[in-house]
C-alpha positions in Angstrom: 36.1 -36.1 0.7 34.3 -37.3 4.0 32.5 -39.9 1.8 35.5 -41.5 0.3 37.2 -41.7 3.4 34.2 -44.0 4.3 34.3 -46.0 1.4 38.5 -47.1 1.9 37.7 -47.9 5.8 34.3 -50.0 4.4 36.6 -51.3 1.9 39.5 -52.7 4.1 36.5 -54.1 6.9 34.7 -56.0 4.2 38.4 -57.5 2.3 39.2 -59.0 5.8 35.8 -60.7 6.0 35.9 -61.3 2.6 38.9 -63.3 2.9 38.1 -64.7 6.5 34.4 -66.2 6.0 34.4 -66.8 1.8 31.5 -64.0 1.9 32.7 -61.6 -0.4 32.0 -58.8 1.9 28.8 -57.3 0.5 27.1 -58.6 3.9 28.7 -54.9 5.9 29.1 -53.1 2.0 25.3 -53.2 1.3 24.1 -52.2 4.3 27.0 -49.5 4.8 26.7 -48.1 1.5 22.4 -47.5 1.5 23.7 -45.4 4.7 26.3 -43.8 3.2 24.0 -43.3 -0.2 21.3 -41.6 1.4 23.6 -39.3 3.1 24.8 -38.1 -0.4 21.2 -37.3 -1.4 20.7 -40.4 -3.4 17.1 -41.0 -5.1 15.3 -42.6 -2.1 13.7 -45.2 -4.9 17.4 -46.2 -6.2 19.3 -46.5 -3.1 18.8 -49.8 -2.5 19.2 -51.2 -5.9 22.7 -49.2 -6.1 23.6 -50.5 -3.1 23.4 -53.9 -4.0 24.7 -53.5 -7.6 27.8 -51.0 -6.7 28.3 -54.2 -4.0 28.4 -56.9 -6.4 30.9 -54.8 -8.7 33.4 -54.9 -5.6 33.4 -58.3 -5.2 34.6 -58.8 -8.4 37.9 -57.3 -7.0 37.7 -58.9 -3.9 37.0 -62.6 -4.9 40.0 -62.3 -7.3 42.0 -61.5 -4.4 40.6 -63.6 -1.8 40.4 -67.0 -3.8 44.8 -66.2 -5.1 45.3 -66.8 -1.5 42.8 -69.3 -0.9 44.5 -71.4 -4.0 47.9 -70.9 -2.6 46.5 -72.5 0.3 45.0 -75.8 -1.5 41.7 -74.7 0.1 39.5 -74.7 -2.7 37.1 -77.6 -3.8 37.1 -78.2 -7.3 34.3 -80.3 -7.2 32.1 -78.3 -6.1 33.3 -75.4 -8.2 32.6 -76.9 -11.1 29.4 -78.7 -10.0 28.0 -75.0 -9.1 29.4 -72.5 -11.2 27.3 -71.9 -14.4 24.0 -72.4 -12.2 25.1 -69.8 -9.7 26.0 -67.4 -12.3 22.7 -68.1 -14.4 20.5 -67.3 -10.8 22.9 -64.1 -10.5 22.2 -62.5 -13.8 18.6 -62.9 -13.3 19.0 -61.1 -9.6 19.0 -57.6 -11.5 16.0 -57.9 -13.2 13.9 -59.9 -10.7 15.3 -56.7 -7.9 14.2 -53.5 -10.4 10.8 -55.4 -9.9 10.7 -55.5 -6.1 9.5 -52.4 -3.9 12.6 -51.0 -2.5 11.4 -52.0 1.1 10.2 -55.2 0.3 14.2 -55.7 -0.7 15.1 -54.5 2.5 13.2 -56.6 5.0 13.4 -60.1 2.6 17.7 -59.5 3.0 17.5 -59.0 6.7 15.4 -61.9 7.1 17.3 -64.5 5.4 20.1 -63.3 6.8 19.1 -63.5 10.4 17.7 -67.2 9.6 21.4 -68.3 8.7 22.9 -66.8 11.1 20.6 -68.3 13.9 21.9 -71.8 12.4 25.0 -70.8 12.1 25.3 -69.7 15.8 23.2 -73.0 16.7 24.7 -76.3 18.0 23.7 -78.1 15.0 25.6 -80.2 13.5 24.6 -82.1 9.7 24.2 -86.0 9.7 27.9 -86.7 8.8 26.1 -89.2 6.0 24.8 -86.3 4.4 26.3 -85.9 1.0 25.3 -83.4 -1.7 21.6 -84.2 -3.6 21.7 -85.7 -7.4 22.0 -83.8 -10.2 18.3 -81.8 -10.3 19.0 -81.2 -6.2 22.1 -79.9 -6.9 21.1 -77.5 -10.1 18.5 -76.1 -7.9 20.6 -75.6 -5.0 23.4 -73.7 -7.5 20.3 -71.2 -9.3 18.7 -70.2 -6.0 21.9 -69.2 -4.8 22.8 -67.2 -7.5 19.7 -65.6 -7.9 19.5 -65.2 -3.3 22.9 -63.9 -3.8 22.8 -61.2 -6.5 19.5 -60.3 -4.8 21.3 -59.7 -1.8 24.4 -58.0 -3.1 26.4 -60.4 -1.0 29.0 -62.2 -3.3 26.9 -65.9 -2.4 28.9 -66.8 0.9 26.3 -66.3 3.0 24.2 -68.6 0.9 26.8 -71.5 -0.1 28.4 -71.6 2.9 25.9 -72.6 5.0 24.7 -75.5 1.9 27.9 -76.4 1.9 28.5 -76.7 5.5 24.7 -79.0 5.8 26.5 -81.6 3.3 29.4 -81.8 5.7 31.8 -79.8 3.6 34.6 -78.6 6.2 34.2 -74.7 7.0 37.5 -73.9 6.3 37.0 -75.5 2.5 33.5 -74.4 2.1 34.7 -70.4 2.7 37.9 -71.1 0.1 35.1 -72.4 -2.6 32.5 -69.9 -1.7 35.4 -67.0 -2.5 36.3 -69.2 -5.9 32.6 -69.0 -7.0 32.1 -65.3 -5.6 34.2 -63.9 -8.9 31.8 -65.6 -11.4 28.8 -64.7 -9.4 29.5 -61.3 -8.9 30.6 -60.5 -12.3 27.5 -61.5 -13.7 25.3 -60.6 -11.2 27.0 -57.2 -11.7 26.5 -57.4 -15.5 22.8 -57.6 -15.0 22.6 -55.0 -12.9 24.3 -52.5 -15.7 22.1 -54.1 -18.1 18.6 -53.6 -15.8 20.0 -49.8 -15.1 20.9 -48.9 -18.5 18.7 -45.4 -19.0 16.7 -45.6 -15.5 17.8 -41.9 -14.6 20.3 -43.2 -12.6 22.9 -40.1 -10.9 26.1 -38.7 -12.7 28.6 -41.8 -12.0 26.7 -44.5 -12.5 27.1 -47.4 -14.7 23.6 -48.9 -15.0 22.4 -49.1 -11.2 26.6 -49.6 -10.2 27.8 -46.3 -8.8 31.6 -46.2 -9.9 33.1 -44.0 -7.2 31.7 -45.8 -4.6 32.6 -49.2 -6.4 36.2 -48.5 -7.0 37.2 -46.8 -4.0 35.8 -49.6 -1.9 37.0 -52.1 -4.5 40.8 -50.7 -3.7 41.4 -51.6 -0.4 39.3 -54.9 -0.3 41.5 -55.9 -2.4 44.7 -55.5 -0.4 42.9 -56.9 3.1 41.2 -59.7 1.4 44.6 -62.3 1.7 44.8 -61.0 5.4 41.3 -62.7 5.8 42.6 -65.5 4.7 45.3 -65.5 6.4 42.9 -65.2 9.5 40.9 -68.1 8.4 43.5 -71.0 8.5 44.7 -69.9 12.0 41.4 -70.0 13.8 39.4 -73.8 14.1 36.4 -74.1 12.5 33.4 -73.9 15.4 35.1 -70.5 15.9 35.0 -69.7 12.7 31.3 -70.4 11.9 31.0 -68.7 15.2 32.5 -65.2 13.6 30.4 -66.0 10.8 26.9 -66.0 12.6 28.0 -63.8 15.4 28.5 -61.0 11.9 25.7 -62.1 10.1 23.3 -61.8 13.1 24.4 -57.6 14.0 23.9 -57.2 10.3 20.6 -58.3 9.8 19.1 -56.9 13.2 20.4 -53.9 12.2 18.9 -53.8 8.7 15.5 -55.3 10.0 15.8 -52.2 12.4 16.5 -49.6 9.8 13.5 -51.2 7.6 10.9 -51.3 9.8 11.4 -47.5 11.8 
């Protein structure tokens, strides 16, 4: 019972950030659950992979919920949707198979690197060239399949990867979190997809769909989906250094703390 009590509180942290910084909340799920999975006796070789996987399937939940509010809102840029969305979702189903060839710690340290590297420019001074605009159309396809693929590897919805693209071709941070959530639902549920697929008959434990571990998935799932609109709620009543602030600020505890737990 402890465990599931765990999941709802992970669940209602990650819909509010979900909804607040367009991340989908895997940044706090992954890391949370490979604590909480090896504490339930998890396969040490699967624990990773699950955790990214069973993070991925909540997002699906969470994006639904997040980008509702965020098109309520008029937040959410079309243009970029659609310039992104099949190439983020073709680098997201390829995430499952490239991660069941990657040494579990290998995984570990590669996520808690990139993530400390955005969050050091997010936390910078930097601002883009306000002449910056997004690159033509091979730029721009490339820029869409790495994030996918970054993304699914990660488990983190792609927030923590458009975002910050977005935000470097002068997109406004409120707008680029709104279309980050919009673009988190196709993402995920491919990403996800892959993930069942890559699983399917790896010995995986009782519960498991592919490498996606339901109970943990649908517990957390629940209750991101009813904190998600708070989030964004959150996001249009703070300005927007602030908000990149809260972004970096999160993203730099998480990866210190997985670069810690990787390298003891």
């Amino acid at each position: 019972m402890d465990v599931f009590i765990a999941y709802s509180v992970l669940g209602a942290i990650g819909g509010v950030l979900a909804g607040m910084l367009g991340i989908g909340g895997g940044v706090v799920i992954v890391p949370a659950l490979i604590f909480l999975l090896g504490w339930q006796g998890f396969p040490p070789e699967l624990i990773v992979i699950t955790a990214v996987a069973s993070s991925l399937g909540t997002i699906i939940f969470t994006s639904i919920s997040a980008t509702r509010a965020q098109i309520k809102r008029g937040a959410v840029d079309w243009v970029i949707f659609r310039r992104w969305v099949l190439l983020v979702i073709g680098g997201s189903f390829l995430s499952g198979f490239v991660a069941q060839q990657l040494p579990p710690q290998v995984m570990k340290v590669a996520i808690a690197i990139f993530l400390l590297l955005v969050a050091l420019i997010m936390l910078s001074k930097w601002i883009p060239n306000p002449s910056r605009q997004m690159p033509g159309r091979a730029g721009t396809s490339l820029l869409g399949l790495l994030s996918g693929l970054v993304s699914g590897l990660a488990g983190i919805g792609g927030g923590n990867v458009m975002v910050p693209l977005m935000v470097l071709f002068n997109t406004p941070m409120q707008r680029a979190t709104a279309t980050s959530s919009a673009l988190g639902f196709p993402l995920a549920s491919v990403g996800a997809l892959g993930y069942v697929v890559a699983g399917w008959g790896q010995g995986t434990p009782e519960g498991s769909l592919g490498y996606i571990y339901l109970p943990a998935t649908l517990t957390i799932a629940a209750f991101t989906v009813l904190t998600a609109p708070l989030g964004v709620a959150l996001a249009h009543r703070i300005s927007a250094p602030l908000l990149k602030r809260c972004f970096g600020g999160l993203l730099l505890l998480v990866a210190l703390r997985m670069l810690f737990a990787s390298l003891v």
